[in-house]
PDB file of N, CA, C and O in Angstrom:
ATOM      1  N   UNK A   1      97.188 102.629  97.706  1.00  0.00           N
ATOM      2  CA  UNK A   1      98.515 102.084  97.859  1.00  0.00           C
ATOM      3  C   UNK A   1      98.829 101.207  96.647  1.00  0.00           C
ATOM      4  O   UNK A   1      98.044 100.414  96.126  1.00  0.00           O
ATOM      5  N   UNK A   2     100.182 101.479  96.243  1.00  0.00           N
ATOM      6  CA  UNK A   2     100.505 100.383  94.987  1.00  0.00           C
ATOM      7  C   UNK A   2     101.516  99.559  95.549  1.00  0.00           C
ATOM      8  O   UNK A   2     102.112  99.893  96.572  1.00  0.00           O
ATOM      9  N   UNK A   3     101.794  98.269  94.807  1.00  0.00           N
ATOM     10  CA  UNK A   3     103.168  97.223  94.956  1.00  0.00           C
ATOM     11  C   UNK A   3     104.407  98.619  95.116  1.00  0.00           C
ATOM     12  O   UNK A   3     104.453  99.670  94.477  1.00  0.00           O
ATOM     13  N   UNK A   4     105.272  98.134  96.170  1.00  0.00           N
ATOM     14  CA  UNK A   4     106.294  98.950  95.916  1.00  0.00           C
ATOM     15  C   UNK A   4     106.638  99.679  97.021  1.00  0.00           C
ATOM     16  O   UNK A   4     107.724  99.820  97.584  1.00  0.00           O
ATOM     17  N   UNK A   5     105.248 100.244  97.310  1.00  0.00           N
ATOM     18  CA  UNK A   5     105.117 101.465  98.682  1.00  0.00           C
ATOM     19  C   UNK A   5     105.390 100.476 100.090  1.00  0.00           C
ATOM     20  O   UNK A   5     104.903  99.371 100.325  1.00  0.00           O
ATOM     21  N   UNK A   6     106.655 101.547 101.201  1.00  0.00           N
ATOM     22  CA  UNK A   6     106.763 100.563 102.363  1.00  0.00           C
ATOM     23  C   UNK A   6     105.391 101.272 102.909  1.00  0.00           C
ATOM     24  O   UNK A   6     104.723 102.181 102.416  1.00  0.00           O
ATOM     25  N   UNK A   7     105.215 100.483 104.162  1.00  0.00           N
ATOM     26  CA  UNK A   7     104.023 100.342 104.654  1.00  0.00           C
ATOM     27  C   UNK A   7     104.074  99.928 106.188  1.00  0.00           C
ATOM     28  O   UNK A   7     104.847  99.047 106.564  1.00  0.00           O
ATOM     29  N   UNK A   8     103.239 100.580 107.042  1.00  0.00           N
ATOM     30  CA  UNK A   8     103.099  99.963 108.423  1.00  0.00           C
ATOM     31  C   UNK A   8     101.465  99.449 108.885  1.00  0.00           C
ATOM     32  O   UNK A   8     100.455  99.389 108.185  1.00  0.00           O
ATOM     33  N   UNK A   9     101.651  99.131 110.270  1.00  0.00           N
ATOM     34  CA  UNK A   9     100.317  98.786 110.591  1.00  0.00           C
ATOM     35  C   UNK A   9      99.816  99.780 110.977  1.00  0.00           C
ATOM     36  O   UNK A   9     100.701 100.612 111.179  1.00  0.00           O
ATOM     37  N   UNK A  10      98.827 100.163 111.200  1.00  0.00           N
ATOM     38  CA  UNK A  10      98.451 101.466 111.910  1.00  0.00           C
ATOM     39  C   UNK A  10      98.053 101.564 113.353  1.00  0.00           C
ATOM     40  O   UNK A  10      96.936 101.269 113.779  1.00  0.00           O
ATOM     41  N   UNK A  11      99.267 102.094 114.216  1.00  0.00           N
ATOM     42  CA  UNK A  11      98.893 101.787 115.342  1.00  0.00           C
ATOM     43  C   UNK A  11      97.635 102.058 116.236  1.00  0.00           C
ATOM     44  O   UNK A  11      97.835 102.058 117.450  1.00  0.00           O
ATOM     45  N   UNK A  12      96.583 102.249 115.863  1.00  0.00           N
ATOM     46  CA  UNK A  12      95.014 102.467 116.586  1.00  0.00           C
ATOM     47  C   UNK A  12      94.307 101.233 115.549  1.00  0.00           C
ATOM     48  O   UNK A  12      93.177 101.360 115.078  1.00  0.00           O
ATOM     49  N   UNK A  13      94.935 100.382 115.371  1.00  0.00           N
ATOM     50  CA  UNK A  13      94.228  99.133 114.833  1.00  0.00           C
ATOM     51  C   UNK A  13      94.984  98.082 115.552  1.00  0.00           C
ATOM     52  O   UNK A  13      96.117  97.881 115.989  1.00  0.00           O
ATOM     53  N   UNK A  14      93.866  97.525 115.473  1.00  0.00           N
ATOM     54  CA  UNK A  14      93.752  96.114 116.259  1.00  0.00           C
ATOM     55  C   UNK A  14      94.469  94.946 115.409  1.00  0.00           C
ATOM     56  O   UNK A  14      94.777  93.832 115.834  1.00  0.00           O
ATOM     57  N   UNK A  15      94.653  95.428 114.185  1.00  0.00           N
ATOM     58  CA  UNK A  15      95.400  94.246 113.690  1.00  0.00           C
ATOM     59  C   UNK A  15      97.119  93.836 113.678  1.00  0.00           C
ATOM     60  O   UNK A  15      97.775  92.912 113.198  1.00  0.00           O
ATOM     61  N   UNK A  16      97.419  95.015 114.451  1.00  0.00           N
ATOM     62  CA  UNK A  16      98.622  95.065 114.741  1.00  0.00           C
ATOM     63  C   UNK A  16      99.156  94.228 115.869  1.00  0.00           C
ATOM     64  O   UNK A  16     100.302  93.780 115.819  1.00  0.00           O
ATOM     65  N   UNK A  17      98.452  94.035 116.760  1.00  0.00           N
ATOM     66  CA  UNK A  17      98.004  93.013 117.944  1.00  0.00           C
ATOM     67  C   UNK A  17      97.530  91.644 117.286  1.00  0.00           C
ATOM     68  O   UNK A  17      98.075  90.562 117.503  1.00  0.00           O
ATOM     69  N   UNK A  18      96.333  91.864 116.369  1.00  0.00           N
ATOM     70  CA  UNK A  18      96.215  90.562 115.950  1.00  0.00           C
ATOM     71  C   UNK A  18      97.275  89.744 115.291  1.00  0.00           C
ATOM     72  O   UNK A  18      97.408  88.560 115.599  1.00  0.00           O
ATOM     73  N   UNK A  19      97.858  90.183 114.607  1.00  0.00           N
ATOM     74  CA  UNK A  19      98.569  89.759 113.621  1.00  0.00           C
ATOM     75  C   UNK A  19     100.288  89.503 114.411  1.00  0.00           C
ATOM     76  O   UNK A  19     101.161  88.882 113.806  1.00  0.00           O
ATOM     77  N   UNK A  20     100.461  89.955 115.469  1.00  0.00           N
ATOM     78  CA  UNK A  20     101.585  90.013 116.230  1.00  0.00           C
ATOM     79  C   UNK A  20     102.859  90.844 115.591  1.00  0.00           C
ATOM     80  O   UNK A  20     104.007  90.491 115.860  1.00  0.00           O
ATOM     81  N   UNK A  21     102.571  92.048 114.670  1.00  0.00           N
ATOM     82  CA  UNK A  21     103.796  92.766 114.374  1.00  0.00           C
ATOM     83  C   UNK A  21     103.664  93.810 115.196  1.00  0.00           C
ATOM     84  O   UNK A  21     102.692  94.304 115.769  1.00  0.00           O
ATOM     85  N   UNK A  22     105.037  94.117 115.150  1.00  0.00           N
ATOM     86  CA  UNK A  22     105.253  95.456 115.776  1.00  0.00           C
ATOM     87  C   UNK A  22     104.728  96.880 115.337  1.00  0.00           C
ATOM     88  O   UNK A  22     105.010  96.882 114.139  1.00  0.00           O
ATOM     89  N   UNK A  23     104.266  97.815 115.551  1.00  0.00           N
ATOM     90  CA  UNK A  23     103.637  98.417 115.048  1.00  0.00           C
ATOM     91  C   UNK A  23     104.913  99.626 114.420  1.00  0.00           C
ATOM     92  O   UNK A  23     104.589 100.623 113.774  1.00  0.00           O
ATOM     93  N   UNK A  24     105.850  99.400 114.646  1.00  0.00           N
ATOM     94  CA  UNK A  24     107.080 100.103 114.298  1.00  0.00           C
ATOM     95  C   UNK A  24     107.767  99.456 113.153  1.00  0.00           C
ATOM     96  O   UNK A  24     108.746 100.058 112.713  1.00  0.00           O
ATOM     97  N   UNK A  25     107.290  97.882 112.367  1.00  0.00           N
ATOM     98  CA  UNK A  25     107.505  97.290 111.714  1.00  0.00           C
ATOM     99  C   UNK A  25     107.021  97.713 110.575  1.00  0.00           C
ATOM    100  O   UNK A  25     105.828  98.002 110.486  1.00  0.00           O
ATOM    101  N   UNK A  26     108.154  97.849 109.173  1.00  0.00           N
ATOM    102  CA  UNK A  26     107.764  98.756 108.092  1.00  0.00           C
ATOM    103  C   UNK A  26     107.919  96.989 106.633  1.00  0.00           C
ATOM    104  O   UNK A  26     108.926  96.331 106.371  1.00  0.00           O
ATOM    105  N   UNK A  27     106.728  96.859 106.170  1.00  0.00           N
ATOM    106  CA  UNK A  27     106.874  96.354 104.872  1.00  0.00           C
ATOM    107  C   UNK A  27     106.824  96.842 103.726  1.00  0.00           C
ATOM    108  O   UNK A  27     106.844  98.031 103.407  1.00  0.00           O
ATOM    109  N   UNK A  28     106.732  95.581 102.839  1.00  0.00           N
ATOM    110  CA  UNK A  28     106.651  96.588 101.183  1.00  0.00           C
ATOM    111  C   UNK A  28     105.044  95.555 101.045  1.00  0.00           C
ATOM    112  O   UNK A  28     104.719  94.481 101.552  1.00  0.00           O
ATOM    113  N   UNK A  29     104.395  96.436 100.187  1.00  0.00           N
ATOM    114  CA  UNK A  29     103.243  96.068  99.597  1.00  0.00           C
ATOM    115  C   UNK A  29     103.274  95.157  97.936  1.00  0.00           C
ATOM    116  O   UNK A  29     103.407  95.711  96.845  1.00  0.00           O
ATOM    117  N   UNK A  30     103.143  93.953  98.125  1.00  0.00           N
ATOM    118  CA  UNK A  30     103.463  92.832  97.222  1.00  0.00           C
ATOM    119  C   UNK A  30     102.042  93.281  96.142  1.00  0.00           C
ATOM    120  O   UNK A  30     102.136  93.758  95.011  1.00  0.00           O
ATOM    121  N   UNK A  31     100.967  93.010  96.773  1.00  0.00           N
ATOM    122  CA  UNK A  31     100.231  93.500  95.898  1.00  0.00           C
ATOM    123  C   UNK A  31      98.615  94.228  96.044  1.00  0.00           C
ATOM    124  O   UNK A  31      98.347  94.737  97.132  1.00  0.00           O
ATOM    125  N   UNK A  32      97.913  94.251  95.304  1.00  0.00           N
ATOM    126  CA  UNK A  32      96.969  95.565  96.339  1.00  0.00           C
ATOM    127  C   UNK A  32      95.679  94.495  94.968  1.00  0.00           C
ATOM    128  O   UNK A  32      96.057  94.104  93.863  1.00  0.00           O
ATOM    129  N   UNK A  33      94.074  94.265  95.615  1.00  0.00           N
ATOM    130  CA  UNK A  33      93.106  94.317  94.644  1.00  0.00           C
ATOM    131  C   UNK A  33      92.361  94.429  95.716  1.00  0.00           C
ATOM    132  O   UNK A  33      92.727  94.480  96.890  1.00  0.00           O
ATOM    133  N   UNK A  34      91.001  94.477  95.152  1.00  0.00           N
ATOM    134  CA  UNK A  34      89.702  94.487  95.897  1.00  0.00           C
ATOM    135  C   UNK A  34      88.711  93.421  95.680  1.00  0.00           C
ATOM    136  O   UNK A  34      88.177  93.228  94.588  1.00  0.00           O
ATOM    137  N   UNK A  35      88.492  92.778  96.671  1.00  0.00           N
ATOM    138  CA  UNK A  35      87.151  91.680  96.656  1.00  0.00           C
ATOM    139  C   UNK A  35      85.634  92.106  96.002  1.00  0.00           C
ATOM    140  O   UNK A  35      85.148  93.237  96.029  1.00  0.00           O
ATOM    141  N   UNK A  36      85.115  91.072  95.498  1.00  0.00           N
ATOM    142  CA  UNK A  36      84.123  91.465  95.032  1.00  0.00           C
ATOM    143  C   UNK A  36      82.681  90.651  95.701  1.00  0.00           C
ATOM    144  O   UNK A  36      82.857  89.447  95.887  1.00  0.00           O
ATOM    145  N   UNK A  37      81.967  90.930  95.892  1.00  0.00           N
ATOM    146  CA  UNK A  37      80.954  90.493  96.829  1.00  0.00           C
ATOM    147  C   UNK A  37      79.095  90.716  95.777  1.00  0.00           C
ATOM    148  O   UNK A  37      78.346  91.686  95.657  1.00  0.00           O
ATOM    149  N   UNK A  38      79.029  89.273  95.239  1.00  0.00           N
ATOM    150  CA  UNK A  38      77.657  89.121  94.150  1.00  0.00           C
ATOM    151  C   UNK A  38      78.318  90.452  93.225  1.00  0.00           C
ATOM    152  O   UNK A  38      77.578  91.405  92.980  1.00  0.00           O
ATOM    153  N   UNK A  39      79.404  90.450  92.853  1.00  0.00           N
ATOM    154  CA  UNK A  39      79.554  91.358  91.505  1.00  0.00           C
ATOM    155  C   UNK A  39      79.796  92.807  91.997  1.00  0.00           C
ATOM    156  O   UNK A  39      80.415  93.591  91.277  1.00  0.00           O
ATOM    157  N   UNK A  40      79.473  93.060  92.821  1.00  0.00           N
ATOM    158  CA  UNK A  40      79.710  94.518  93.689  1.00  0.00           C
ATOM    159  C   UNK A  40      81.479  94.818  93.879  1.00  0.00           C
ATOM    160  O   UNK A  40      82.243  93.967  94.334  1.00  0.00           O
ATOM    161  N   UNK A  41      81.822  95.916  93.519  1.00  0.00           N
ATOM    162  CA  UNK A  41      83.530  95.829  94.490  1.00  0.00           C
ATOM    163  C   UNK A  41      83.412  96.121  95.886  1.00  0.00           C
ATOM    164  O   UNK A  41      82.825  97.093  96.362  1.00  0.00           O
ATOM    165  N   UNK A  42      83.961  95.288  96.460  1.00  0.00           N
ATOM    166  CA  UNK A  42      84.277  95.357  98.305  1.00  0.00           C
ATOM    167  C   UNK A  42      85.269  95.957  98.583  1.00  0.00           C
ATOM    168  O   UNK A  42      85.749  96.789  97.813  1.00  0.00           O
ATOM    169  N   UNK A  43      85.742  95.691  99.632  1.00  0.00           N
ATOM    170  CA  UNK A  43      87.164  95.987 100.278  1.00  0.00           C
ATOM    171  C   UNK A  43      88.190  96.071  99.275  1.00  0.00           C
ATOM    172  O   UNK A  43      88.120  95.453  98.213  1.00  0.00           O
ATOM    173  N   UNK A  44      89.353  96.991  99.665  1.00  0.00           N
ATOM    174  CA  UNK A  44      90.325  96.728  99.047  1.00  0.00           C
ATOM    175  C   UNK A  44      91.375  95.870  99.937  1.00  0.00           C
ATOM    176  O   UNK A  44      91.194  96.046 101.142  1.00  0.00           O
ATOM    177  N   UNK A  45      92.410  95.000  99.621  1.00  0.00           N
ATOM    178  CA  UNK A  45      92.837  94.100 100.281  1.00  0.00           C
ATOM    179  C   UNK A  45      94.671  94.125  99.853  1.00  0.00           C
ATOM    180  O   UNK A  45      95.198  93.836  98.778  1.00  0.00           O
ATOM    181  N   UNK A  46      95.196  94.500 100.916  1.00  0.00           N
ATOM    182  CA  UNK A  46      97.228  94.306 100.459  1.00  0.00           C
ATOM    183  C   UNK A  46      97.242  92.941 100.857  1.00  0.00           C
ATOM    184  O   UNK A  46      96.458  92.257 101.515  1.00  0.00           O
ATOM    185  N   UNK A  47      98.722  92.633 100.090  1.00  0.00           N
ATOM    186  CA  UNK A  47      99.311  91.392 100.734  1.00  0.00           C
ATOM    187  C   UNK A  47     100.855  92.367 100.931  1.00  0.00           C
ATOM    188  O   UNK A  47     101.357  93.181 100.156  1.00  0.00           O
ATOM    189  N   UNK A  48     101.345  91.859 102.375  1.00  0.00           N
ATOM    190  CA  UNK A  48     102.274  92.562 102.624  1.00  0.00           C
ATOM    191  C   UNK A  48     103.662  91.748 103.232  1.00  0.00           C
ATOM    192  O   UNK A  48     103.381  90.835 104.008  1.00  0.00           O
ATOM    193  N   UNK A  49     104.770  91.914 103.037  1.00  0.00           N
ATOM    194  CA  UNK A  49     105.790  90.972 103.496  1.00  0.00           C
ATOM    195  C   UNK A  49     106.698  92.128 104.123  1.00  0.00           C
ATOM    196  O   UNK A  49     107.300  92.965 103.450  1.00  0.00           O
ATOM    197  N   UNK A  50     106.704  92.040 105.574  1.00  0.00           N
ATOM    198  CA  UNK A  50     107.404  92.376 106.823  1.00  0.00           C
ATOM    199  C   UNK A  50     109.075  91.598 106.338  1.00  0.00           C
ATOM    200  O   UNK A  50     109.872  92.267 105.680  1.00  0.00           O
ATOM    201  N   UNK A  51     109.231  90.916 106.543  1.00  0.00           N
ATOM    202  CA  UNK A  51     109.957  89.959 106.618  1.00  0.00           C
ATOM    203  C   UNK A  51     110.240  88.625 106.212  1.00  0.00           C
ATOM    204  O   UNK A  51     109.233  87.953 106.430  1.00  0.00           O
ATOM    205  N   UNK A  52     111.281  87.838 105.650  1.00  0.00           N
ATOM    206  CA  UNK A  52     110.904  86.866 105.522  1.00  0.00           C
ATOM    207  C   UNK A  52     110.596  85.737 105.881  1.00  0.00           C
ATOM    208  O   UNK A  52     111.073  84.809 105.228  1.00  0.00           O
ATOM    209  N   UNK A  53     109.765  85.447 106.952  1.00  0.00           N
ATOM    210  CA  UNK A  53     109.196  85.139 107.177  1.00  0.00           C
ATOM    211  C   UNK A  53     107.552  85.642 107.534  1.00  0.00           C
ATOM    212  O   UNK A  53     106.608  84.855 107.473  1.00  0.00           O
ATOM    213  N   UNK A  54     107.431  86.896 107.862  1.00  0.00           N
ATOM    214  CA  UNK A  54     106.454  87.172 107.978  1.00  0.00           C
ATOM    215  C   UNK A  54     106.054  88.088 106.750  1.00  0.00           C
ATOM    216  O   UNK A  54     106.672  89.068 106.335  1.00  0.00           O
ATOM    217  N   UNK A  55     104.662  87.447 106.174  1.00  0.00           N
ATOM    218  CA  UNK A  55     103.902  88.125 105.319  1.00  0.00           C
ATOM    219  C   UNK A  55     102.454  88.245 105.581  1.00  0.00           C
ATOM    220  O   UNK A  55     101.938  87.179 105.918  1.00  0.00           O
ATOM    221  N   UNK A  56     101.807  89.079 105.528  1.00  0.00           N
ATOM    222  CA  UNK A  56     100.415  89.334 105.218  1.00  0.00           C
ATOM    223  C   UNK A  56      99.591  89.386 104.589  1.00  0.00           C
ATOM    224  O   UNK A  56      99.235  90.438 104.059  1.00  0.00           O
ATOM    225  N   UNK A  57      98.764  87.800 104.366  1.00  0.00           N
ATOM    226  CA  UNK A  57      98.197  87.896 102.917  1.00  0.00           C
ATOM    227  C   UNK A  57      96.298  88.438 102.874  1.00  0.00           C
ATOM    228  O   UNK A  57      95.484  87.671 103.390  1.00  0.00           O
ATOM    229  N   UNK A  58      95.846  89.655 102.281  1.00  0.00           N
ATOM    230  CA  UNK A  58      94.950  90.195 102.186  1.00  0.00           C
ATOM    231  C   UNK A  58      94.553  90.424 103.202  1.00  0.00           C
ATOM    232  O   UNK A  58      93.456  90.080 103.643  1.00  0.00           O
ATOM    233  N   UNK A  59      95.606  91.211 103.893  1.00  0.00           N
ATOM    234  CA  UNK A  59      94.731  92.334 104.995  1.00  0.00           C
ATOM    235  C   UNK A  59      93.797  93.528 104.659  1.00  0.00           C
ATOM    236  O   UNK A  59      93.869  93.688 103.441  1.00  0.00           O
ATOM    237  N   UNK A  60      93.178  94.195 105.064  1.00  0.00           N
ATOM    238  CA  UNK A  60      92.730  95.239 104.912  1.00  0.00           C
ATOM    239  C   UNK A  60      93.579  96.606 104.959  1.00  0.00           C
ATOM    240  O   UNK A  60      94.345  96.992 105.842  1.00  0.00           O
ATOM    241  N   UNK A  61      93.070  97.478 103.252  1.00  0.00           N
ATOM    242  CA  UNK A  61      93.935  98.344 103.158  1.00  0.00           C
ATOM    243  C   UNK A  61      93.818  99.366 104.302  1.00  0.00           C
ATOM    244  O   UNK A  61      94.951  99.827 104.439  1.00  0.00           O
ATOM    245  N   UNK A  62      93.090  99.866 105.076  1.00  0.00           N
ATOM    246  CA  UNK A  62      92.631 100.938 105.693  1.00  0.00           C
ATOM    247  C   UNK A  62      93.294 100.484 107.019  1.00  0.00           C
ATOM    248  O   UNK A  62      93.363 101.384 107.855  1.00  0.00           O
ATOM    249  N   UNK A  63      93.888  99.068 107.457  1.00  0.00           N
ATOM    250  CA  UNK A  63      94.779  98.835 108.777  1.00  0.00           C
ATOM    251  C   UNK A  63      96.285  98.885 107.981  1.00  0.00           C
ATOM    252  O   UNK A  63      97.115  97.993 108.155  1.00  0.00           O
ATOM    253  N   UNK A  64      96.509  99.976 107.141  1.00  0.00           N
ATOM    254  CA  UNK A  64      98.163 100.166 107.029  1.00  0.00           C
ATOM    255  C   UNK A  64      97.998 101.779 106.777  1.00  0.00           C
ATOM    256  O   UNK A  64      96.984 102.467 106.655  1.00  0.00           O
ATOM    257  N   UNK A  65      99.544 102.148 106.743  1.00  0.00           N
ATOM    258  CA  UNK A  65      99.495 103.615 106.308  1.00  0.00           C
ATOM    259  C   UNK A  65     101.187 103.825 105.979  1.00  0.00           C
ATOM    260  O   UNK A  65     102.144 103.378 106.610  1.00  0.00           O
ATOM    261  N   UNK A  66     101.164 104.622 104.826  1.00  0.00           N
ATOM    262  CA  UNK A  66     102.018 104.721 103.938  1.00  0.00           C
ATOM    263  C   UNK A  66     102.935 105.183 104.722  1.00  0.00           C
ATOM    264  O   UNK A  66     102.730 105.689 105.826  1.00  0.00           O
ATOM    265  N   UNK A  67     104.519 104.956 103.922  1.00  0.00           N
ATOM    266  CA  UNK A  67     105.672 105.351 105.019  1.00  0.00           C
ATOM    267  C   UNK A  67     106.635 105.990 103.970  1.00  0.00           C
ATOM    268  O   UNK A  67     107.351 106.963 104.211  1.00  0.00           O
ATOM    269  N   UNK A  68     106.569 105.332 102.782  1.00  0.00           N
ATOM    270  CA  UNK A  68     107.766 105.683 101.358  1.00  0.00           C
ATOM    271  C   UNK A  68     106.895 105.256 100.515  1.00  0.00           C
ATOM    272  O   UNK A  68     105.834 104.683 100.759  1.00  0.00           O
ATOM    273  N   UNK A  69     107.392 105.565  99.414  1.00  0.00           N
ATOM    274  CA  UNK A  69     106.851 105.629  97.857  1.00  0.00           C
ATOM    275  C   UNK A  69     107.766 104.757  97.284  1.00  0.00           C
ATOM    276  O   UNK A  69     107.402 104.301  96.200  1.00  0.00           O
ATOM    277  N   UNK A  70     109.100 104.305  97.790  1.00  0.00           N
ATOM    278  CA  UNK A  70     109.941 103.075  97.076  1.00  0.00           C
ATOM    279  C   UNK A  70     110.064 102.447  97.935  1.00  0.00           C
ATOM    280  O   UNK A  70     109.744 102.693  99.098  1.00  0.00           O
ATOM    281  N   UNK A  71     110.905 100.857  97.193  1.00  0.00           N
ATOM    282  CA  UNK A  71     111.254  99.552  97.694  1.00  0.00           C
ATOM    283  C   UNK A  71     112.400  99.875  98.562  1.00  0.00           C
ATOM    284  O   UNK A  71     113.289 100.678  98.280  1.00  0.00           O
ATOM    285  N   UNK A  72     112.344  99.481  99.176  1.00  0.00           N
ATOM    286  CA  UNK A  72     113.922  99.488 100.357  1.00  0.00           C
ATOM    287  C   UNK A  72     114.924  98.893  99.499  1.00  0.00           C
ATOM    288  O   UNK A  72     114.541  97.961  98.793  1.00  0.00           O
ATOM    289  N   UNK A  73     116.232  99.281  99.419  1.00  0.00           N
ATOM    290  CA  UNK A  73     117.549  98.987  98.491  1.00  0.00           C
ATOM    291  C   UNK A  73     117.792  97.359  99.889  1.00  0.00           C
ATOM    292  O   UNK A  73     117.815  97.019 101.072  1.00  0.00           O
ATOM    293  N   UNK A  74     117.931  96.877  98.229  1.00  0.00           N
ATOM    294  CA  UNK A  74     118.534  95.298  98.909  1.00  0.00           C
ATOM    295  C   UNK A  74     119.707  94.993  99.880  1.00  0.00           C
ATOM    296  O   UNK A  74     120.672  95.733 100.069  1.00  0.00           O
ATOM    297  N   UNK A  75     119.471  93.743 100.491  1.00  0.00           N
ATOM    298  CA  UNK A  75     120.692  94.058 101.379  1.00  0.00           C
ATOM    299  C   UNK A  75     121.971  93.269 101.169  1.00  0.00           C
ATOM    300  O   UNK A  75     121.864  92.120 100.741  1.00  0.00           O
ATOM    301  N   UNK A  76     122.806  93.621 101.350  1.00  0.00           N
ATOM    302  CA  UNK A  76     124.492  93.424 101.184  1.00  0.00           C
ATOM    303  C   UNK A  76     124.625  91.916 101.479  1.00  0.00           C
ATOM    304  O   UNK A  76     124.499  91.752 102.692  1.00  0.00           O
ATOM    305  N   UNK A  77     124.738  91.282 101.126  1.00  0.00           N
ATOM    306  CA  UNK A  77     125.073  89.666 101.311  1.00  0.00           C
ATOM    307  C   UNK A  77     126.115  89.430 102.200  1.00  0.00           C
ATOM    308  O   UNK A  77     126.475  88.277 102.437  1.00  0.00           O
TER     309      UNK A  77
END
């Protein structure tokens, strides 16, 4: 997944519950790296913003799944 791509939770994960979004709730992916553990690469990790107020900072990539390949067009003031 890159910055850019919308994104959901995946509903057979538990973090969709944890985290209290809806599992019908679509974000954009702010930014994507992977942890490193004694020099090793780990996990890969999104930070994701639902809303503004709700964002997700370094969840696990493998509890989302791709929905679009672009940013949602801004909204009308």
């Amino acid at each position: 997944m890159t910055s850019g791509q919308i994104v959901r939770v995946k509903c057979a994960s538990r973090f969709a519950q944890d985290w209290n979004i809806d599992p019908a709730a679509e974000g954009t992916v702010i930014c994507r790296y992977r942890l490193l553990s004694g020099g090793v690469p780990g996990s890969e990790r999104l930070d994701v913003k639902f809303s503004r107020d709700t964002t997700i900072w370094g969840g696990p990539a493998e509890a989302f799944e791709i929905v679009a390949d672009k940013a949602p067009e801004p909204a009308l003031a």
